[in-house]
N, C-alpha and C positions, 0 to 999 in steps of 0.2 A: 337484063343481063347482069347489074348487080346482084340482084338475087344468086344467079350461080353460084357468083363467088363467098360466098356467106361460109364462115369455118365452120364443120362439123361439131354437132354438140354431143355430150353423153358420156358415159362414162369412159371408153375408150379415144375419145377427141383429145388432141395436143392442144397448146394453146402458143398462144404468139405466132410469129415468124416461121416455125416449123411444121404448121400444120399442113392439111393439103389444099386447093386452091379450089376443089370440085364440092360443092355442100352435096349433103347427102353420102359420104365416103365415110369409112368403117375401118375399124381395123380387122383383117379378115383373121384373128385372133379372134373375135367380137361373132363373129360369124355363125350359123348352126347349121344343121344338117338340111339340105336342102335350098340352102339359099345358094344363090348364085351371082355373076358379076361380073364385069371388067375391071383390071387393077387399073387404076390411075396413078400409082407412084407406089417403089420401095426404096423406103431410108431409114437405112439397120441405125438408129439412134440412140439405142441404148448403153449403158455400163459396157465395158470393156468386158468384165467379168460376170455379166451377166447370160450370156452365151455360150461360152467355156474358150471361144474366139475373139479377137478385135471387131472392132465395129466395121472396120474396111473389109476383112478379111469373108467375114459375114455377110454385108452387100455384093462383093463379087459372089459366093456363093448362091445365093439367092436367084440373082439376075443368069449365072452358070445354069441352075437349075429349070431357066424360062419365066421365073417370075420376073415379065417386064412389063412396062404400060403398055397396056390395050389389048394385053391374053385374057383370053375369057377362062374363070376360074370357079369351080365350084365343090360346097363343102358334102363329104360323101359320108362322113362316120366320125367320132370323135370317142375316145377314151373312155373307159367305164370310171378311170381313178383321175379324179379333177380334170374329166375333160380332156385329159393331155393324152397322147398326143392326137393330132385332128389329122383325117384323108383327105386329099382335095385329087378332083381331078384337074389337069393344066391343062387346058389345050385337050389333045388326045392321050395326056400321060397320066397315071395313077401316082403322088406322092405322099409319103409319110414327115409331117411336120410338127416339130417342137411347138407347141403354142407360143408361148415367149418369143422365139421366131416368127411366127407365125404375124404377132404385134407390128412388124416391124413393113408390115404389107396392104398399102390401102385399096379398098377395093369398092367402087358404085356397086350397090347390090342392084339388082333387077328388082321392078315392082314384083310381088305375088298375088 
């Protein structure tokens, strides 16, 4: 059971207190085309100004658009210029997402 809880590594992993509590979670920023998952937590953590919104303003956003814990989420297409911006499908919904956004969305991939 400890084992679960183990903080994700890698380049996309937070460290401390804010990380997520499922090992093996990603930030579906981190994500490629074809993978897929369930989100286990969104927490807009970043610069205020990093978004072009507040960090609150951003989380409601996010969770408005269905990103909650336990939708299954997966990555369809992603940008020719830096990747940006990524298609996921939610659920049954097609959305276009900022990467940097995107950061702010943990998600257990599926084995492949």
């Amino acid at each position: 059971m400890h084992d679960m809880l183990a903080e994700p590594q890698g380049p996309d992993a937070v460290q401390g207190a804010a990380a997520p509590s499922l090992a093996g979670a990603v930030r579906l920023s981190g994500a490629r085309p074809g993978d897929k998952g369930i989100i286990v937590e969104v927490r807009a953590a970043g610069l205020s100004g990093d978004h072009g919104v507040d960090v609150d303003e951003l989380q409601r956003r996010l969770l408005e658009f269905g990103f909650v814990e336990g939708a299954r989420v997966a990555v369809l297409h992603e940008g020719a210029i830096w990747r940006d911006p990524i298609a996921v499908r939610l659920d049954d919904m097609r959305i276009g997402l900022r990467r940097r956004d995107a950061a702010d969305i943990w998600v257990l991939l599926d084995p492949r």
